[in-house]
N, C-alpha and C positions, 0 to 999 in steps of 0.2 A: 553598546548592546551587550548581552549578554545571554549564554547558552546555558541552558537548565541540561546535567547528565544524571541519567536515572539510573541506580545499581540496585539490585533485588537483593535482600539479604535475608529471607526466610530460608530456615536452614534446616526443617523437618518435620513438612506440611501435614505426615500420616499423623503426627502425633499431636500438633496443634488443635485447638479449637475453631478455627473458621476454615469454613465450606468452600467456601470460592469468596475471593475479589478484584476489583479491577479498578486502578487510576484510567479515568478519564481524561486528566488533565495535573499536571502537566503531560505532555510529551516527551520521550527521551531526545534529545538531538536539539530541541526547541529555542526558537530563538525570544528573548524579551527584551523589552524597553530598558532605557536603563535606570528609567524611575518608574516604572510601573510593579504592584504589585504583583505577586505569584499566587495563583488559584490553584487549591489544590482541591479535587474535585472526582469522586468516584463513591462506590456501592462496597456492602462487605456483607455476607450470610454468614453467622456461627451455625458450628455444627448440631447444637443445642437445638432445637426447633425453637422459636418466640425467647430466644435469648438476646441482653442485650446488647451492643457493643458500642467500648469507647474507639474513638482514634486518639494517638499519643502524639504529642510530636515535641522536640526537644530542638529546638532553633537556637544554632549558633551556641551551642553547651550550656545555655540556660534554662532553668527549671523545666519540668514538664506542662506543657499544656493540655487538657482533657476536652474533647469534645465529642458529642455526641451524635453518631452517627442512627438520626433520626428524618430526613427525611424520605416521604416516600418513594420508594424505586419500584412499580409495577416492571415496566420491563428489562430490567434486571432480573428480578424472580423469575419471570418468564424464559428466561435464558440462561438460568440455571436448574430450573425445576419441571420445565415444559407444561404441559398443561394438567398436571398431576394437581389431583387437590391438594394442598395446605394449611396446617393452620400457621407454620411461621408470618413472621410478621414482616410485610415491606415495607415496615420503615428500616434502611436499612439505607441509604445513602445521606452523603455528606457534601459541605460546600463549606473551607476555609478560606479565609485570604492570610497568607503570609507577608507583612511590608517589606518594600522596595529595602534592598539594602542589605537583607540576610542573605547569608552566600550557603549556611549546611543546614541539611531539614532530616532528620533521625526520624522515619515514619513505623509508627507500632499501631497493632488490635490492643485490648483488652476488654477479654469475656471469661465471667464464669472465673473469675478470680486469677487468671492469667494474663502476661503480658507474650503479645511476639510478636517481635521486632519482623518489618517487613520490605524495603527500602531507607535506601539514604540518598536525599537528592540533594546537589551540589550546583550552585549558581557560581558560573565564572565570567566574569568579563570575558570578551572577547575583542581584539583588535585588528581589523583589516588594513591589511598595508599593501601599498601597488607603487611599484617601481615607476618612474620615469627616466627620461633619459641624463647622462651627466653625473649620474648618482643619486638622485634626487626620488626621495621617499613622498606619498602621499599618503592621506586618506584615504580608502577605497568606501563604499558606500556607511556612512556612519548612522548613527541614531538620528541625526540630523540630515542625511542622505545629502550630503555636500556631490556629491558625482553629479545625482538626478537635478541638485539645485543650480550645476555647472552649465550643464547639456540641455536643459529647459525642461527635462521630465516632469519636474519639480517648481511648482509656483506656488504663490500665495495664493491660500483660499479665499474667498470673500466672506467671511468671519473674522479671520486674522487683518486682513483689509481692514475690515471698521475698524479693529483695536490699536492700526496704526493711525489710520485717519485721526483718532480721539487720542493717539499721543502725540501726534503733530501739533494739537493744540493745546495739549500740555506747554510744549514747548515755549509754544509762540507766548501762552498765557505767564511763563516764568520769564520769557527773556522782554528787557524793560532797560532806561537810561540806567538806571542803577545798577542793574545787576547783568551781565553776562552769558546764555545760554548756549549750548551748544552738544550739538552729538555727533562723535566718529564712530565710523564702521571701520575697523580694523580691515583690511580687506584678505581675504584669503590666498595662501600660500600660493595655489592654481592661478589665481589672478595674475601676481608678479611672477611666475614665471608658466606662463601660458604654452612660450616655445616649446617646453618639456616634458609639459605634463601631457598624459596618453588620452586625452579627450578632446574634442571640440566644444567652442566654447559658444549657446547659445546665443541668438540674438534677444533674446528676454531672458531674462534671470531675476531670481528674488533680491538682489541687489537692484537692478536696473527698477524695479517695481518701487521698492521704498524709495530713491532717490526721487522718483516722481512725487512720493507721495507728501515727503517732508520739505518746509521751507527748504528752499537754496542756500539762503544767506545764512542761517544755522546747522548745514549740517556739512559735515569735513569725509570724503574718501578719497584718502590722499595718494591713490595708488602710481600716477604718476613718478610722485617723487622717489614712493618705493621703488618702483623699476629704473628709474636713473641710479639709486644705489647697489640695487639689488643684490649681489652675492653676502651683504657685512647686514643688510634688512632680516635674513634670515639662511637658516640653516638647512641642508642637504635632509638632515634627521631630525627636522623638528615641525610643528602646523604649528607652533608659535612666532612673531616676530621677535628678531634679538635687541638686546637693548642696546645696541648700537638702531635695531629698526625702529623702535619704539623713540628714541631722542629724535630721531624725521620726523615722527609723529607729533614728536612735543612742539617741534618748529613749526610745523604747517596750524597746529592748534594757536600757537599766540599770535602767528601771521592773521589770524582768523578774528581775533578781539584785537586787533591794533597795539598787541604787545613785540612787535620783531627785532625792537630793538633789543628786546633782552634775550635773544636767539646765542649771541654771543654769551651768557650767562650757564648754558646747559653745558651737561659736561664734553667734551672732545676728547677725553682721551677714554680708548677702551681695548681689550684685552682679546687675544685670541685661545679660545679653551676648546679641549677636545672632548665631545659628549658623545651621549649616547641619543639624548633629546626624547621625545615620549613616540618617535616614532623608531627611533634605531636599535632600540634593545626587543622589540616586537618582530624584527625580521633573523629567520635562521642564520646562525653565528656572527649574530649582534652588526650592527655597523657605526662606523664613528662620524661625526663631521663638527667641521667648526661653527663656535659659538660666539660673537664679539660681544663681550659682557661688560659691565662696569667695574675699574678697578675694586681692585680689595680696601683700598686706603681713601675711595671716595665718601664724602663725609655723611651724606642719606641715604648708605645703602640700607638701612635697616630704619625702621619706623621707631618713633620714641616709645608709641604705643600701640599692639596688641594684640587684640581682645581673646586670642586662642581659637578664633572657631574657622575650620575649613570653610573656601570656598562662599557660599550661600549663606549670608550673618558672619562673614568677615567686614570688620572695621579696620584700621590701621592709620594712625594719625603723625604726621610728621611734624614738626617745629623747626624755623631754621629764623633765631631771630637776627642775621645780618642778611638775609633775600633782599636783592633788589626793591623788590615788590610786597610791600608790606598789607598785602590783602589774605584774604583764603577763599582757596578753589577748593572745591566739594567735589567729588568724582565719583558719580556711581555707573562703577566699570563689572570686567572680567576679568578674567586670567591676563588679558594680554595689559592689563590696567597696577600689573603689578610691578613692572620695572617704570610702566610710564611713570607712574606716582611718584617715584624714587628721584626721575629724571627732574619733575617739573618741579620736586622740593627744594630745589638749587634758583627756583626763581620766586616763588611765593611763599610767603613766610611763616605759612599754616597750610598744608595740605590734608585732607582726610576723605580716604580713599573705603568707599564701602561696595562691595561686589553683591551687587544685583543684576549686571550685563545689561544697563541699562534703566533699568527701573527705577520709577523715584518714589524717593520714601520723604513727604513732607515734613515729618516732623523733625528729619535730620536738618532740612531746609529753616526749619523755623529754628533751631537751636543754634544752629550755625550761622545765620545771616551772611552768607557768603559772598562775597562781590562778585567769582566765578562761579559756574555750573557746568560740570563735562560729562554729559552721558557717553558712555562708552560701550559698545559690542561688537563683537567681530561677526563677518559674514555670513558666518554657516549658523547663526541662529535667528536670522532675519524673518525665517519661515514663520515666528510667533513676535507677534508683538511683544514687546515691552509694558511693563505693568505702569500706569500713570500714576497708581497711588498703594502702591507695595509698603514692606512694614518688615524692616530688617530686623529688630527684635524679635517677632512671632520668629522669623527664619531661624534665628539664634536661638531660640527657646527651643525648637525643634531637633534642632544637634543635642542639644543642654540633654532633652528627655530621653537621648538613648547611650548618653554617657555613663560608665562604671561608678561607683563612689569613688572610687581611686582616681579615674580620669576627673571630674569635678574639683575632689582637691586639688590636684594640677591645674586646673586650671582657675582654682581662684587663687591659688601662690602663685601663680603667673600677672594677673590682675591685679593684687595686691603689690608687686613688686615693682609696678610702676608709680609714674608719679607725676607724667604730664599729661595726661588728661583727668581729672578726679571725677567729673561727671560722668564719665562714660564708664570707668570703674565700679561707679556708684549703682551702675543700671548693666553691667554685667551680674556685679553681687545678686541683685536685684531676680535675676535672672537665676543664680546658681540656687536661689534658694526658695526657688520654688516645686 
């Protein structure tokens, strides 16, 4: 989520050009989605009678934008002027949308050949953290309201319903003698340790819902074995699992395709590190806890390839030509999909890992012909189906569109500097230069 704060900076209204005006929208104090646009939304009267006005706005310290604040505001007028006749003119309110993603908004008039600066509003993240017991950090109610999704406040709609239902049969429709199918839910921190955390845990949840809803025999929530492990699964200061939790994961997943025997092939040895993790540097004077990570000298900590784009239009392809298992698993994961990938690269001899939380993007399917398929998302985004037929390029081109020239060049000497995948180089290029 994130909090919109409003600062006034008109600095010498007697001498300015405009009469009166008022944001409607945003609110100071306001709370927003974390991918939803910002409306910025209100009226302005120049002093001028029937003069015009622009609004300015300078997002994120790039050029100005000019828009015109035209449309009609009767009661507006009315609540500036009372019922006094006028000739000014009520056109005189505006409606912008600024996209999801800008954090500083420079808000200006300009009338009658002046500019004056009038507010600056400021988009911050914001992060909720709730103690449990033990030392153990949580989520407190998120964009994804993992609390209400715990406590049963929170269900699947019956919209989101159909969209699983219809990727159930995705599923079914991809997994076949030849190939592989399968999807893990990560399961949420709260889960494996229930004891400690400050809620009660409903008798339906938006886990228990999907689990209904998708084959049995295809889908993996391995939470069991995470709570036999549990303190080395995950961190005091983290909603992620550790990559010591993630290699459970990687076990229970080839138990799952009749691979166990190569369970012995992941790695076993791993490290204890002192973090901060994304929930320990959010609480007042920081907290640390451990992390069991993958050596430093383990051989696929790092992918052969790629592509440079956060998150959403990440690709990342590993080659390991001595794996056991000389096939390739395709995994369209999450965050939590990112030390797995690493894990599972020590048993198959191609892995490529693209972060959709889920989603499947066909065409990766078709290029790939993969003998595996691991859909992968964790808990707390269960509340929205998965897309059956998504398109990680459009996602990539979408980062691509609000990168700097500087950023682009970095990132096609990034791309270019590889050299084990040439195709997928080919169709980043492809991307930068558009």
């Amino acid at each position: 989520m994130k909090r919109i704060s409003l600062r006034r900076t008109r600095k010498n209204p007697e001498a300015d050009p405009i009469k009166a005006w008022h944001l409607d929208q945003p609110r100071n104090q306001s709370i927003l989605e974390d991918d939803a646009d910002l409306c910025l939304r209100g009226w302005v009267f120049p002093e001028a009678p029937g003069g015009a006005v622009e609004v300015i706005l300078h997002v994120d310290g790039l050029p100005e934008a000019v828009f015109p604040a035209d449309i009609p505001a009767p009661t507006a007028r009315h609540a500036v002027l009372g019922e006094i006749e006028t000739h000014w003119s009520i056109q005189a309110a505006f409606e912008i949308t600024i996209p999801a993603g800008s954090r500083l908004v420079a808000f200006s008039f300009r009338t009658a050949g002046q500019t004056v600066a009038f507010a600056e509003i400021r988009i911050d993240t914001i992060f909720k953290v709730q103690r449990g017991l033990g030392g153990h950090l949580f989520l407190d109610n998120d964009t994804n309201r993992s609390v209400d999704q715990y406590t049963g406040r929170l269900l699947i709609d019956p919209l989101q319903i159909r969209g699983w239902e219809a990727y159930a049969d995705a599923l079914l429709n991809l997994d076949n003698p030849a190939r592989s199918m399968r999807l893990l839910i990560c399961p949420a921190k709260e889960e494996v340790f229930g004891d400690v955390y400050p809620h009660k845990r409903a008798a339906l949840t938006p886990v228990d819902q999907v689990l209904a809803l998708c084959p049995g025999h295809l889908t993996r929530f391995p939470l069991d074995r995470l709570r036999e492990a549990r303190d080395t699964t995950y961190s005091t200061v983290d909603t992620h699992w550790s990559d010591q939790g993630a290699m459970v994961g990687a076990v229970d997943y080839l138990e799952s395709i009749g691979l166990e025997r190569h369970a012995g092939d992941l790695p076993t040895r791993f490290e204890a590190r002192q973090v901060y993790g994304d929930l320990g540097g959010k609480v007042e004077g920081g907290q640390h806890g451990t992390f069991m990570t993958l050596p430093r000298d383990y051989p696929q900590l790092q992918p052969g390839y790629d592509n440079g784009i956060g998150n959403h239009g990440r690709i990342w392809i590993y080659t390991n030509a001595g794996a056991p298992v000389q096939e390739t698993l395709l995994i369209f994961g999450d965050s939590f999909s990112v030390s797995l990938s690493a894990i599972l690269a020590a048993v198959f001899s191609r892995v490529v890992y693209a972060y959709t939380a889920a989603g499947l993007d066909t065409s990766l399917i078709e290029e790939e012909c993969p003998r595996h398929i691991l859909a992968q998302t964790n808990q707390r985004f269960l509340i929205n189906a998965p897309g059956a037929s998504i398109d990680v390029d459009r996602q990539a081109a979408a980062k691509i569109a609000k990168m700097t020239p500087t950023e682009r060049e970095h990132a096609r000497i990034l791309v270019l500097s590889q050299v084990d995948a040439p195709s997928y180089t080919a169709r980043m290029l492809r991307l930068l230069d558009c």
